[in-house]
CHARMM-style PDB file with segment names, atoms N, HN, CA, C and O in Angstrom:
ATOM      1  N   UNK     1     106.194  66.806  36.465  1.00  0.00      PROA
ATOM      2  CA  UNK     1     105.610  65.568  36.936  1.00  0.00      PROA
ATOM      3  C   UNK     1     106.699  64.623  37.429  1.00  0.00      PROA
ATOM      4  O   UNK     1     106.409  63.629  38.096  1.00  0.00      PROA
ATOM      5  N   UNK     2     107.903  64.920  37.113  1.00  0.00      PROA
ATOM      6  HN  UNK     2     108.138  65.727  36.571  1.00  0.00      PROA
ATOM      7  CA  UNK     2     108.746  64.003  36.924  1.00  0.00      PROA
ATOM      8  C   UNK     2     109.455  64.027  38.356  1.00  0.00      PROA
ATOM      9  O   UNK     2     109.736  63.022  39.010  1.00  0.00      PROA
ATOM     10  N   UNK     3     109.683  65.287  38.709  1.00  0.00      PROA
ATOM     11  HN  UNK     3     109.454  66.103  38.178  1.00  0.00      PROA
ATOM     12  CA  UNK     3     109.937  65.874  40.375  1.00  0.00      PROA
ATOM     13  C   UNK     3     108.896  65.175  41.548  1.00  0.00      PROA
ATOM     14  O   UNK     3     109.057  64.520  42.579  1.00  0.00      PROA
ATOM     15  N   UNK     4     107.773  65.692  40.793  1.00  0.00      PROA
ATOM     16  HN  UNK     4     107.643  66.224  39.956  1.00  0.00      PROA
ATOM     17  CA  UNK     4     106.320  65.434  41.814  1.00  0.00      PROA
ATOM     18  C   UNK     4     106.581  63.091  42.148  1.00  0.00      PROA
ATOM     19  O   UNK     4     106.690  62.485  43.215  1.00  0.00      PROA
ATOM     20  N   UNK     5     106.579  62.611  40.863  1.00  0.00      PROA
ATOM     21  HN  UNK     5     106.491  63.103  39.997  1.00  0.00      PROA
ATOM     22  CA  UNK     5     106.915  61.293  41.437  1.00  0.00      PROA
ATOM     23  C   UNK     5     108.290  60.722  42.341  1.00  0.00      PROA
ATOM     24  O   UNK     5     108.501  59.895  43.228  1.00  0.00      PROA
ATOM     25  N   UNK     6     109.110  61.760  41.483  1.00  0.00      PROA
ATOM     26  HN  UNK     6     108.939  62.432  40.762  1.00  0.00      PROA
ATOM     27  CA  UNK     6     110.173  60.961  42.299  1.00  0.00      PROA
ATOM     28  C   UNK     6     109.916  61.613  43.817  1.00  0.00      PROA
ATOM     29  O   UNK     6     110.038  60.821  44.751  1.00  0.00      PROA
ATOM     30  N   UNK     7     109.594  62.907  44.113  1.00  0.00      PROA
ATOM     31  HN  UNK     7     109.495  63.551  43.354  1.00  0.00      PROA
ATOM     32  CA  UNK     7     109.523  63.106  46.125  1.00  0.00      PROA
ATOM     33  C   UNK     7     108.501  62.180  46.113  1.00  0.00      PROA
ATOM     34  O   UNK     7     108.842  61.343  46.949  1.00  0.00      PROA
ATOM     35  N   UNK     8     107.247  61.794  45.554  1.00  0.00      PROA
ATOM     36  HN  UNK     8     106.969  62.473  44.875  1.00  0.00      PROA
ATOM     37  CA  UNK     8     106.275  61.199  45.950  1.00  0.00      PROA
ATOM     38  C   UNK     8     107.259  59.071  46.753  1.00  0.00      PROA
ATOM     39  O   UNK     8     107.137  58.398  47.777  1.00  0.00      PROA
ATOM     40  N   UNK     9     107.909  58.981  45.708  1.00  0.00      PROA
ATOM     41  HN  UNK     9     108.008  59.527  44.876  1.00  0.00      PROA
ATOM     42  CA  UNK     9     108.828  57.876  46.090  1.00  0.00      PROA
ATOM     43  C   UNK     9     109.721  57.701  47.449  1.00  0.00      PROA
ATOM     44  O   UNK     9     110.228  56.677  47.908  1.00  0.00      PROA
ATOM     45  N   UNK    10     109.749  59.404  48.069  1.00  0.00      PROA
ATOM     46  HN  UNK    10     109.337  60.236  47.696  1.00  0.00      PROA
ATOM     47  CA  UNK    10     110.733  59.778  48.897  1.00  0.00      PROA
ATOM     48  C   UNK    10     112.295  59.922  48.190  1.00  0.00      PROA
ATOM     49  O   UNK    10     113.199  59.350  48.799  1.00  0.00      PROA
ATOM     50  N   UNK    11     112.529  60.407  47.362  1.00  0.00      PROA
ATOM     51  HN  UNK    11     111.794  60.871  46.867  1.00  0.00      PROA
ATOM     52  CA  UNK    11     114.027  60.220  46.570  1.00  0.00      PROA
ATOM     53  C   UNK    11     113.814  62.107  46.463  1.00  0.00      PROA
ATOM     54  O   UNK    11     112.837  62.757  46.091  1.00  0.00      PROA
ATOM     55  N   UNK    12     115.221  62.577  46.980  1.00  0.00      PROA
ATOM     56  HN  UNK    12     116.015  62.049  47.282  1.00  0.00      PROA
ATOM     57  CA  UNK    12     115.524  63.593  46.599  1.00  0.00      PROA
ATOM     58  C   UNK    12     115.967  64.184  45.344  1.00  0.00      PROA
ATOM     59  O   UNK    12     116.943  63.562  44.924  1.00  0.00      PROA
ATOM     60  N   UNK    13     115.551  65.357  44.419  1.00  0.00      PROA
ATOM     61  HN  UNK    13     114.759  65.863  44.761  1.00  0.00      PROA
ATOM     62  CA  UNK    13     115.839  65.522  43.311  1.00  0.00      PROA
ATOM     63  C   UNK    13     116.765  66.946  43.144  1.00  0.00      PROA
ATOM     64  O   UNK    13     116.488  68.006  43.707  1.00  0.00      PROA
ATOM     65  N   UNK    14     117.842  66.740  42.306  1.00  0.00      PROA
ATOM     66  HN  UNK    14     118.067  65.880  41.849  1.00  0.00      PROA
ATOM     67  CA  UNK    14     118.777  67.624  42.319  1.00  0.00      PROA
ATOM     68  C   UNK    14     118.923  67.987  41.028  1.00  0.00      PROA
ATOM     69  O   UNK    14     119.284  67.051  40.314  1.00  0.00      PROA
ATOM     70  N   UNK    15     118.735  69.242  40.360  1.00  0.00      PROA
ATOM     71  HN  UNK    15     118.442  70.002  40.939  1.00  0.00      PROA
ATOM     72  CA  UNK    15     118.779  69.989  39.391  1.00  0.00      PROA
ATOM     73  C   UNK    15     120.327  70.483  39.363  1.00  0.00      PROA
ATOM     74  O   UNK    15     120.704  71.062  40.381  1.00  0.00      PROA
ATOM     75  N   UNK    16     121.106  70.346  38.487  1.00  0.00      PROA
ATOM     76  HN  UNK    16     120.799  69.876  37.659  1.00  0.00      PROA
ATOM     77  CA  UNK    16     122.853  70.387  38.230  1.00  0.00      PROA
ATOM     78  C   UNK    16     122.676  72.349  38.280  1.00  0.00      PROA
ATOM     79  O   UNK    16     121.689  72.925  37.822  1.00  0.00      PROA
ATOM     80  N   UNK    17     123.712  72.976  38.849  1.00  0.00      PROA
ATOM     81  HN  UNK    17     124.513  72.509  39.222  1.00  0.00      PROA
ATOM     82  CA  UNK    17     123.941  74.119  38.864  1.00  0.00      PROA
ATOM     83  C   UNK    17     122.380  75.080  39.003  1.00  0.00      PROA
ATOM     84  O   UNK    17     122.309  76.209  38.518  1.00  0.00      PROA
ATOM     85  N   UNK    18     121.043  74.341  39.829  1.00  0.00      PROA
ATOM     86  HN  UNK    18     121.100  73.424  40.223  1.00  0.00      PROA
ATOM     87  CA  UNK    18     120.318  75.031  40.001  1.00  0.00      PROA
ATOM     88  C   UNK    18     119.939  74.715  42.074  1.00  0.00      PROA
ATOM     89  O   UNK    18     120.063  75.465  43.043  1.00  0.00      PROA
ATOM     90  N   UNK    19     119.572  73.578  41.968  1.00  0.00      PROA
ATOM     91  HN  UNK    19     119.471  72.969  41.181  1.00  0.00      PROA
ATOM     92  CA  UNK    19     119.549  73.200  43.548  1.00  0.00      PROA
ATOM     93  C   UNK    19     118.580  71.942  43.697  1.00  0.00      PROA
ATOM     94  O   UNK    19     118.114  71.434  42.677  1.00  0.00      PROA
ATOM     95  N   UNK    20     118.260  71.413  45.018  1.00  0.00      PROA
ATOM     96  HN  UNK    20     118.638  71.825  45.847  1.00  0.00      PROA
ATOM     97  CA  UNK    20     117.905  70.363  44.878  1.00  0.00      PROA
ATOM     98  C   UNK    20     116.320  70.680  45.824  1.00  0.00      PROA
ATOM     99  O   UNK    20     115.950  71.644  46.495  1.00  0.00      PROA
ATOM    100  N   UNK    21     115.748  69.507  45.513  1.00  0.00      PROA
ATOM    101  HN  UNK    21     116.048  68.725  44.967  1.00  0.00      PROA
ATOM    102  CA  UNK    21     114.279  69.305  45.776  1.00  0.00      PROA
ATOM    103  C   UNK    21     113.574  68.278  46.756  1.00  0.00      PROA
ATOM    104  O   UNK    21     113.358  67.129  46.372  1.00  0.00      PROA
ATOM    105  N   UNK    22     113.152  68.783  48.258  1.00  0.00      PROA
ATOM    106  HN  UNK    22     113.327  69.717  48.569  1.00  0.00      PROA
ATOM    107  CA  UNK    22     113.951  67.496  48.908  1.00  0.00      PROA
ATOM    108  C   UNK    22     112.477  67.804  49.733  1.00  0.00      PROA
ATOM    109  O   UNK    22     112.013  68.936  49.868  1.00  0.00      PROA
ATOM    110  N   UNK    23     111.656  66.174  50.410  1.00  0.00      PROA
ATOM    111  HN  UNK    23     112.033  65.254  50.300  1.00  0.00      PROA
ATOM    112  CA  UNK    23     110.645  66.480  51.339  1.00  0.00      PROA
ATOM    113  C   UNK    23     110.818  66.419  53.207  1.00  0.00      PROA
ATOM    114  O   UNK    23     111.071  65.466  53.944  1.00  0.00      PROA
ATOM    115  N   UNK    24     110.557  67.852  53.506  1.00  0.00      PROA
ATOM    116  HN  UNK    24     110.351  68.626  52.908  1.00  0.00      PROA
ATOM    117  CA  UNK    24     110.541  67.918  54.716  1.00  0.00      PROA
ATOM    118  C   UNK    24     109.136  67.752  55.729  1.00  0.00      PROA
ATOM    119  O   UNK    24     107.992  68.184  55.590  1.00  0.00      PROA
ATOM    120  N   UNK    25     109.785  66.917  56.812  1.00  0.00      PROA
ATOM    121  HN  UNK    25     110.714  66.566  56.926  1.00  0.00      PROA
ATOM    122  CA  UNK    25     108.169  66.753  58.204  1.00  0.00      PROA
ATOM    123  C   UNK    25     108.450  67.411  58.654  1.00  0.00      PROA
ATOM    124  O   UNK    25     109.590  67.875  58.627  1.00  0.00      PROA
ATOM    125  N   UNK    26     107.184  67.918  59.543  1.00  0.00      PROA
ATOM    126  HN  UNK    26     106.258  67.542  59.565  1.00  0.00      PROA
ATOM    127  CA  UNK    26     107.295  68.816  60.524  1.00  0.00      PROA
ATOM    128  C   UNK    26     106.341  67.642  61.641  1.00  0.00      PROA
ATOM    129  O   UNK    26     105.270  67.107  61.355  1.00  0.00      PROA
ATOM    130  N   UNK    27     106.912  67.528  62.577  1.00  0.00      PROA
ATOM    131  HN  UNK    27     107.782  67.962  62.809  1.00  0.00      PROA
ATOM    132  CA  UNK    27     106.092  66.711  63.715  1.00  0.00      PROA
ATOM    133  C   UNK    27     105.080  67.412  64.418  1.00  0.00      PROA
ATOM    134  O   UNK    27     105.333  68.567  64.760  1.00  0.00      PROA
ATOM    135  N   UNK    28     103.859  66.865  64.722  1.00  0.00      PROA
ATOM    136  HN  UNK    28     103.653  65.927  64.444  1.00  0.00      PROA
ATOM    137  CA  UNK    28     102.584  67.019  65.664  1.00  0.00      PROA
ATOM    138  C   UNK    28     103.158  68.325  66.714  1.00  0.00      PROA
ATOM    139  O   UNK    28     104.288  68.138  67.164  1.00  0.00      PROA
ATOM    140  N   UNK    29     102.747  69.085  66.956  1.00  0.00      PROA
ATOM    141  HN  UNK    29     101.828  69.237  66.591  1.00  0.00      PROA
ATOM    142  CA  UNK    29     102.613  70.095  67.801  1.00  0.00      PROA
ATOM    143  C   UNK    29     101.035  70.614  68.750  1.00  0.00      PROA
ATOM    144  O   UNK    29      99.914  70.130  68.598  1.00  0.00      PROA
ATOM    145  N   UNK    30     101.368  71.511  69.526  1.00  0.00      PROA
ATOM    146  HN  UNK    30     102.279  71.904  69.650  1.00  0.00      PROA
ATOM    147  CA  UNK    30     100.126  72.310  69.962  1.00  0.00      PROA
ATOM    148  C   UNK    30     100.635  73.369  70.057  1.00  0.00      PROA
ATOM    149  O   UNK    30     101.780  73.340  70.510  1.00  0.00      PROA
ATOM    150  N   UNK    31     100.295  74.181  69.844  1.00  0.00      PROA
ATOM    151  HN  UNK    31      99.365  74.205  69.477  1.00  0.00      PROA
ATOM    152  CA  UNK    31     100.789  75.904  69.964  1.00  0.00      PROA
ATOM    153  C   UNK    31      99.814  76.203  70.703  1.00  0.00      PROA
ATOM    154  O   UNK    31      98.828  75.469  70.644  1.00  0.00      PROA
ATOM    155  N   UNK    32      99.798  77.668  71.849  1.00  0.00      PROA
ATOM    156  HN  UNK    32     100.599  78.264  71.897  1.00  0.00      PROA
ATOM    157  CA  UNK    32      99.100  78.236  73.131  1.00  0.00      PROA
ATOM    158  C   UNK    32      99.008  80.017  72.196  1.00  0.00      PROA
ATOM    159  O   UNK    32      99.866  80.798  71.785  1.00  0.00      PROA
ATOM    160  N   UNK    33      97.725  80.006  72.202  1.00  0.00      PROA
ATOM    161  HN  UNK    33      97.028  79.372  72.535  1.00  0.00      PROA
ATOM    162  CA  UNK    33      97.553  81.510  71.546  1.00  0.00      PROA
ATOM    163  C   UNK    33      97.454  82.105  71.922  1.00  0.00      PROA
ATOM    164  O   UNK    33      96.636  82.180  72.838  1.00  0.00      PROA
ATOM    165  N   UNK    34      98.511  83.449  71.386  1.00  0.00      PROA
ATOM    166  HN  UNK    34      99.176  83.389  70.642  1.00  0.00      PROA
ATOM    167  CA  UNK    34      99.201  84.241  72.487  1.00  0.00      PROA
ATOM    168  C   UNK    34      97.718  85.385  73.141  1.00  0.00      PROA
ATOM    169  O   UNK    34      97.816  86.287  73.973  1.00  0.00      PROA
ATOM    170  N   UNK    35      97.089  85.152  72.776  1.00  0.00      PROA
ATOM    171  HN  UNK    35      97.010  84.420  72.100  1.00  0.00      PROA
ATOM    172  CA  UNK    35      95.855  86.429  72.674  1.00  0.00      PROA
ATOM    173  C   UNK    35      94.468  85.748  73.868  1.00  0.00      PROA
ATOM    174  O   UNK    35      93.671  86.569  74.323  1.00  0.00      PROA
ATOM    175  N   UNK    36      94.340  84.337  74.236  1.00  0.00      PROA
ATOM    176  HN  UNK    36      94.988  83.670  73.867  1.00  0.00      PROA
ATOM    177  CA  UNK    36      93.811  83.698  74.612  1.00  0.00      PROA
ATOM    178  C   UNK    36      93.833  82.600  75.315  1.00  0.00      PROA
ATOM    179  O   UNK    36      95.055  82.519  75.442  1.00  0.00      PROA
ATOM    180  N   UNK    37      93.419  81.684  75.876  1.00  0.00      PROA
ATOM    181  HN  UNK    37      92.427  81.750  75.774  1.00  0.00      PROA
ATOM    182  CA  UNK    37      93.771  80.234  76.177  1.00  0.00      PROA
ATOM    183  C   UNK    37      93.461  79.169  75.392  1.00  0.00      PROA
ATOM    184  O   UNK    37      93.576  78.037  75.863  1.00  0.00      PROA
ATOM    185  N   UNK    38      92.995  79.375  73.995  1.00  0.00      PROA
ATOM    186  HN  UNK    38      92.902  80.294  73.613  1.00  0.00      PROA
ATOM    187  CA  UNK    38      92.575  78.068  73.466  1.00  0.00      PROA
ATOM    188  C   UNK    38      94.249  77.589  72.677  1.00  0.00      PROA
ATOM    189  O   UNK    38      95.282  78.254  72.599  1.00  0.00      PROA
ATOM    190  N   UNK    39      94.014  76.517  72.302  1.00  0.00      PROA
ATOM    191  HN  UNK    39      93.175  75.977  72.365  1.00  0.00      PROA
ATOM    192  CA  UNK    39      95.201  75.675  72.125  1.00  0.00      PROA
ATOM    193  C   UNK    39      95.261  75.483  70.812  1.00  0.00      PROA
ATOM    194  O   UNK    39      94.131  75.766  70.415  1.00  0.00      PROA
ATOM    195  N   UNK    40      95.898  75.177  69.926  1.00  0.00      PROA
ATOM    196  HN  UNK    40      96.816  74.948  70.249  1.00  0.00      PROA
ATOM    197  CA  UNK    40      95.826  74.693  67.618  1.00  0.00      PROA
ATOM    198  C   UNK    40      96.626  73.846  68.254  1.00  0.00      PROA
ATOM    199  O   UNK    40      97.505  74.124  69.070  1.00  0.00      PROA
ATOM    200  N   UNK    41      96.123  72.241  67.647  1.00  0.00      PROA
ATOM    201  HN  UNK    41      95.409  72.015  66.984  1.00  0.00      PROA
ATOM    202  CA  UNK    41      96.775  71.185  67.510  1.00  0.00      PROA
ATOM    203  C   UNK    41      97.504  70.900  66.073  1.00  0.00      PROA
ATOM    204  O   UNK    41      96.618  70.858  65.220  1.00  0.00      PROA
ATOM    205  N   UNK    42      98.507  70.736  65.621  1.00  0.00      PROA
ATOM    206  HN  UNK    42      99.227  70.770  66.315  1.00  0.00      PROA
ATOM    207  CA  UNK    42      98.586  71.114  64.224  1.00  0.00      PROA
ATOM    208  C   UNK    42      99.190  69.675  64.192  1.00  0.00      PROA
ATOM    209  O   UNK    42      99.983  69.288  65.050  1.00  0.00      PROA
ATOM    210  N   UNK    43      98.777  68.926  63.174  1.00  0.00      PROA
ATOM    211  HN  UNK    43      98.132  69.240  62.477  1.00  0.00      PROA
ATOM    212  CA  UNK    43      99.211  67.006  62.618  1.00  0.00      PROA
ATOM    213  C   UNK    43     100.648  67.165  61.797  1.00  0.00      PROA
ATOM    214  O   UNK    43     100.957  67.990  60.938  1.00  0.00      PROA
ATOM    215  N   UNK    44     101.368  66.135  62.343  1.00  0.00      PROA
ATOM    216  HN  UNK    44     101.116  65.464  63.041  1.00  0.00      PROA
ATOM    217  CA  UNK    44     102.130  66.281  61.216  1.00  0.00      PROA
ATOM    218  C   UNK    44     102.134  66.024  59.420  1.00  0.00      PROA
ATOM    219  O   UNK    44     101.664  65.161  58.678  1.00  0.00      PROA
ATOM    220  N   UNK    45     102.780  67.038  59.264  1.00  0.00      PROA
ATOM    221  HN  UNK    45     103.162  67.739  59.867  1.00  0.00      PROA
ATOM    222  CA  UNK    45     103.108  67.627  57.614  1.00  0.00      PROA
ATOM    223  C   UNK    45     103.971  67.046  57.217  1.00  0.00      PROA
ATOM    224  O   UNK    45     104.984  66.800  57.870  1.00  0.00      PROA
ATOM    225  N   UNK    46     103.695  66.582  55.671  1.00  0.00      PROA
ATOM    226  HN  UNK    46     102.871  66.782  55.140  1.00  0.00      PROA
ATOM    227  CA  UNK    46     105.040  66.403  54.947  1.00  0.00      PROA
ATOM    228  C   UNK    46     104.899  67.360  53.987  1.00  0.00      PROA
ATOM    229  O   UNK    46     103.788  67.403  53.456  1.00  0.00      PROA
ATOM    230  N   UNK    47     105.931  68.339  53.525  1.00  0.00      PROA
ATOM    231  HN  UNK    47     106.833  68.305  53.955  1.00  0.00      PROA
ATOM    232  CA  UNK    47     106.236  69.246  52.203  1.00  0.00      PROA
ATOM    233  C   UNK    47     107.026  69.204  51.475  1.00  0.00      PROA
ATOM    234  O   UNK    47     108.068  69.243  52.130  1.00  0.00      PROA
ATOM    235  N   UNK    48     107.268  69.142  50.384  1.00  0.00      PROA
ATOM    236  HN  UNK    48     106.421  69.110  49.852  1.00  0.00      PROA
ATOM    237  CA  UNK    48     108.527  69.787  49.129  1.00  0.00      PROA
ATOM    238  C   UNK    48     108.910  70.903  50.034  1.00  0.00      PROA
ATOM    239  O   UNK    48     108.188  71.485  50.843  1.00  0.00      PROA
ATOM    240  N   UNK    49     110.717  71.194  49.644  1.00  0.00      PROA
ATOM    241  HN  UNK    49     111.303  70.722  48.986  1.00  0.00      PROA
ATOM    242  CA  UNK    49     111.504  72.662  49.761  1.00  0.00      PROA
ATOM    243  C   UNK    49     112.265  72.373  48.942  1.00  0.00      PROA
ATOM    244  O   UNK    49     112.739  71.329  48.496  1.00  0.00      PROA
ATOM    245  N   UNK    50     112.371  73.577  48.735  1.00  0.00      PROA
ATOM    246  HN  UNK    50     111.986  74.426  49.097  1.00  0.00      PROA
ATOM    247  CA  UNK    50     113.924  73.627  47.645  1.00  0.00      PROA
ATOM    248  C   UNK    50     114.826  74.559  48.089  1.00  0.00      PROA
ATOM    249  O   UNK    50     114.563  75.704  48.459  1.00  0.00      PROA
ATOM    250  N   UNK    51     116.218  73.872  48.023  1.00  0.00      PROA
ATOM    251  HN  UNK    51     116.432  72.943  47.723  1.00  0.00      PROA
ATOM    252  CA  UNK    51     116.960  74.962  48.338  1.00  0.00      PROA
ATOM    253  C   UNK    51     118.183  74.867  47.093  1.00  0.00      PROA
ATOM    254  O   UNK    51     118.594  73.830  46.573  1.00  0.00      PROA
ATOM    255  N   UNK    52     118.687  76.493  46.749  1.00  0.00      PROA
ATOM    256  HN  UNK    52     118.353  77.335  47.172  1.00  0.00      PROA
ATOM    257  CA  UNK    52     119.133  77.019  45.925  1.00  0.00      PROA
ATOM    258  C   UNK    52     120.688  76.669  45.463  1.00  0.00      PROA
ATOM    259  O   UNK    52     121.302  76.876  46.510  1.00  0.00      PROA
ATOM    260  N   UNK    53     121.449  76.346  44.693  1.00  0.00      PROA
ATOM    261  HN  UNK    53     120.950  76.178  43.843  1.00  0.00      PROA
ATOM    262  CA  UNK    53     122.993  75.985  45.076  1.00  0.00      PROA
ATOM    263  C   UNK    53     123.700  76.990  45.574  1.00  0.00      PROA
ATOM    264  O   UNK    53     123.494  78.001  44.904  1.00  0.00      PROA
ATOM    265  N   UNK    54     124.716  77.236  46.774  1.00  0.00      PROA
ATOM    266  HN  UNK    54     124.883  76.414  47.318  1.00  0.00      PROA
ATOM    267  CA  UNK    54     125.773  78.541  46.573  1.00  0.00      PROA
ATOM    268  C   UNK    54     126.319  78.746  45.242  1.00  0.00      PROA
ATOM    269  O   UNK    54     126.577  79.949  45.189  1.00  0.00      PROA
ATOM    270  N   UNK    55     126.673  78.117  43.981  1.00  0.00      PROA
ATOM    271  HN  UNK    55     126.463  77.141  44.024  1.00  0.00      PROA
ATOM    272  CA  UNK    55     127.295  78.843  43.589  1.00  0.00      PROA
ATOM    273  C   UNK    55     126.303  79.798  42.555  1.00  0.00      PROA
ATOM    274  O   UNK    55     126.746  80.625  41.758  1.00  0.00      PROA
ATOM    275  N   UNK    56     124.825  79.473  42.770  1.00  0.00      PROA
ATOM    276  HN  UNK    56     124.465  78.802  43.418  1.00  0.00      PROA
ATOM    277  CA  UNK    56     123.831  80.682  41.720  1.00  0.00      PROA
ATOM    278  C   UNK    56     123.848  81.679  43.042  1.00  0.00      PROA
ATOM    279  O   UNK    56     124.181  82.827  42.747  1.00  0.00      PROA
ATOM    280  N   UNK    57     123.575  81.477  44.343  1.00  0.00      PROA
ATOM    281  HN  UNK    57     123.305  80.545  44.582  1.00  0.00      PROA
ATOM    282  CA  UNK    57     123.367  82.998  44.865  1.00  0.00      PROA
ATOM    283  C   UNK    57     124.558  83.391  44.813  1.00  0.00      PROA
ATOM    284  O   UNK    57     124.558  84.617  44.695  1.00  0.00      PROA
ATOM    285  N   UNK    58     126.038  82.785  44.853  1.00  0.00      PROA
ATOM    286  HN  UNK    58     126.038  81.790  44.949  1.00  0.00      PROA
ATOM    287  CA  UNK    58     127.000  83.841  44.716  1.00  0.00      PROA
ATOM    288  C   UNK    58     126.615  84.299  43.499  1.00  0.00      PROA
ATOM    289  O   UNK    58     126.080  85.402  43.604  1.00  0.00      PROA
ATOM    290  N   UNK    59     126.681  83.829  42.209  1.00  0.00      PROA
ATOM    291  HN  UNK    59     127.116  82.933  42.124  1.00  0.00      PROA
ATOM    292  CA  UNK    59     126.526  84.927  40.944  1.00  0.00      PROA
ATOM    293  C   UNK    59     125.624  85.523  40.948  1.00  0.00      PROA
ATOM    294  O   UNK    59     125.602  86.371  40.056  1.00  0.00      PROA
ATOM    295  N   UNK    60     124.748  85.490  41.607  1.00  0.00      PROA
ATOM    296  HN  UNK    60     124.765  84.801  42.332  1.00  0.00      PROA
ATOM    297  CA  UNK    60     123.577  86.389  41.356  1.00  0.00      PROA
ATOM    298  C   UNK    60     124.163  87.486  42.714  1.00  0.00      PROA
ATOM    299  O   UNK    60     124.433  88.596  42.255  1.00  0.00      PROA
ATOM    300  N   UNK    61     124.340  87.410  43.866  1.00  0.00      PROA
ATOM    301  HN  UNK    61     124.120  86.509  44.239  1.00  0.00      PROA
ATOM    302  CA  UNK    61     124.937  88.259  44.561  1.00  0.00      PROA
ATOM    303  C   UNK    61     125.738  88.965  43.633  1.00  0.00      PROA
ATOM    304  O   UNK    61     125.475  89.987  42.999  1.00  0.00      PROA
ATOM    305  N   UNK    62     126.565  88.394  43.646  1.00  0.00      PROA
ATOM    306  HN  UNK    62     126.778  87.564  44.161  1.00  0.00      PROA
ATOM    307  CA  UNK    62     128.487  89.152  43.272  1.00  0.00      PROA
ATOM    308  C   UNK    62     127.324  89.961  41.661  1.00  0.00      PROA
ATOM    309  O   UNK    62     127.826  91.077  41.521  1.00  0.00      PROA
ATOM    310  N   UNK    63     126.731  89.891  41.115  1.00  0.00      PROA
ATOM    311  HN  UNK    63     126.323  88.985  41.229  1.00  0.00      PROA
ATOM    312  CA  UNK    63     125.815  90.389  39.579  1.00  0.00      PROA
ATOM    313  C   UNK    63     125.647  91.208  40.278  1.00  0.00      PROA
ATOM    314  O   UNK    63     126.418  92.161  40.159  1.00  0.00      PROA
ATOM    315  N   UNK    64     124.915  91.261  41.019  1.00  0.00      PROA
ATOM    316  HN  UNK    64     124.289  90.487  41.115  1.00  0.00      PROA
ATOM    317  CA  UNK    64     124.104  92.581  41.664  1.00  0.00      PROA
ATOM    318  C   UNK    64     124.593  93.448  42.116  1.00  0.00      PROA
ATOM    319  O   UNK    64     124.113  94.563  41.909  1.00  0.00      PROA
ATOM    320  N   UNK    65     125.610  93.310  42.822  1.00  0.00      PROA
ATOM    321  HN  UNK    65     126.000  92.404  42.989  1.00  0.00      PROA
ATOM    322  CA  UNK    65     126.616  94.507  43.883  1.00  0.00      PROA
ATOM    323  C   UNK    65     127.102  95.180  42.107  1.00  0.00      PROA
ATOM    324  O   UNK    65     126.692  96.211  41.574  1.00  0.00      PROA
ATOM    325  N   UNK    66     128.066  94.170  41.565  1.00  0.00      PROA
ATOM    326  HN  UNK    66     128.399  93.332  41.998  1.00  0.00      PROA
ATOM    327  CA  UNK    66     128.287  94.712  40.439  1.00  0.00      PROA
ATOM    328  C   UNK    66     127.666  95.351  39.374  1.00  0.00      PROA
ATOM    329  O   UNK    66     128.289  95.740  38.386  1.00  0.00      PROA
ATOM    330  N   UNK    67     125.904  95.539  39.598  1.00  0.00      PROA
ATOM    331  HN  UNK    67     125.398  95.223  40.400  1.00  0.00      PROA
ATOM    332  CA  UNK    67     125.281  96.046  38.814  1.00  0.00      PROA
ATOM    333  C   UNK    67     125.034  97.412  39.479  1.00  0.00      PROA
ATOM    334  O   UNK    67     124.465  98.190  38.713  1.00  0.00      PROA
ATOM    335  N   UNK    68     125.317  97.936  40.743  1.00  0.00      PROA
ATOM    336  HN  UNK    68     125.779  97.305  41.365  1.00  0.00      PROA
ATOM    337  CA  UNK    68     125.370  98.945  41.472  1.00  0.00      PROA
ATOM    338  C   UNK    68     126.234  99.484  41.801  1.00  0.00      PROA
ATOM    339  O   UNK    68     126.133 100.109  42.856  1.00  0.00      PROA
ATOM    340  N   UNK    69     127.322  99.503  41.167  1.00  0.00      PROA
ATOM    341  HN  UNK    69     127.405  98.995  40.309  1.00  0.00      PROA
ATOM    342  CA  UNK    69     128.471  99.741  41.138  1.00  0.00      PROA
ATOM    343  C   UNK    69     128.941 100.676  40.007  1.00  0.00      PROA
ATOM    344  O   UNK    69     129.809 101.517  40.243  1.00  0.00      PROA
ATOM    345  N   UNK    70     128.144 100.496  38.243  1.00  0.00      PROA
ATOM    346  HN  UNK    70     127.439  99.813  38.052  1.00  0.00      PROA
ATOM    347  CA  UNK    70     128.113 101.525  37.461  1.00  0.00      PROA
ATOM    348  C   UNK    70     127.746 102.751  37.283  1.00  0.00      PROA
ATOM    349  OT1 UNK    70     128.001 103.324  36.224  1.00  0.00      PROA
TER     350      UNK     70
END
């Protein structure tokens, strides 16, 4: 809950040695379908993403090669 208010505030949230929690827009579009002529108007979005720190996918990388390696 504590994540969910603070993006709700617009404040990015960062978890120490895990990654941070941040809200992305996507602006108003129309896309042309590839199969037809009708048109999707799509509104702009706001979403949560999270992205991961480098230094967990390096250990989890560099873990793995090294777990295929025995």
């Amino acid at each position: 809950e504590l994540i969910a208010e603070r993006l709700i505030s617009d404040e990015d949230v960062e978890i120490p040695r895990l990654g941070r929690f941040r809200l992305t827009t996507r602006n108003a579009t129309t896309y042309k379908n590839l199969f037809g002529k009708k048109e999707k108007s799509v509104e702009t979005t706001t979403y949560p993403t999270f992205r991961i720190c480098n230094s967990l996918k390096t250990r989890v990388k560099n873990g793995h090669k090294y777990d295929k390696m025995i």
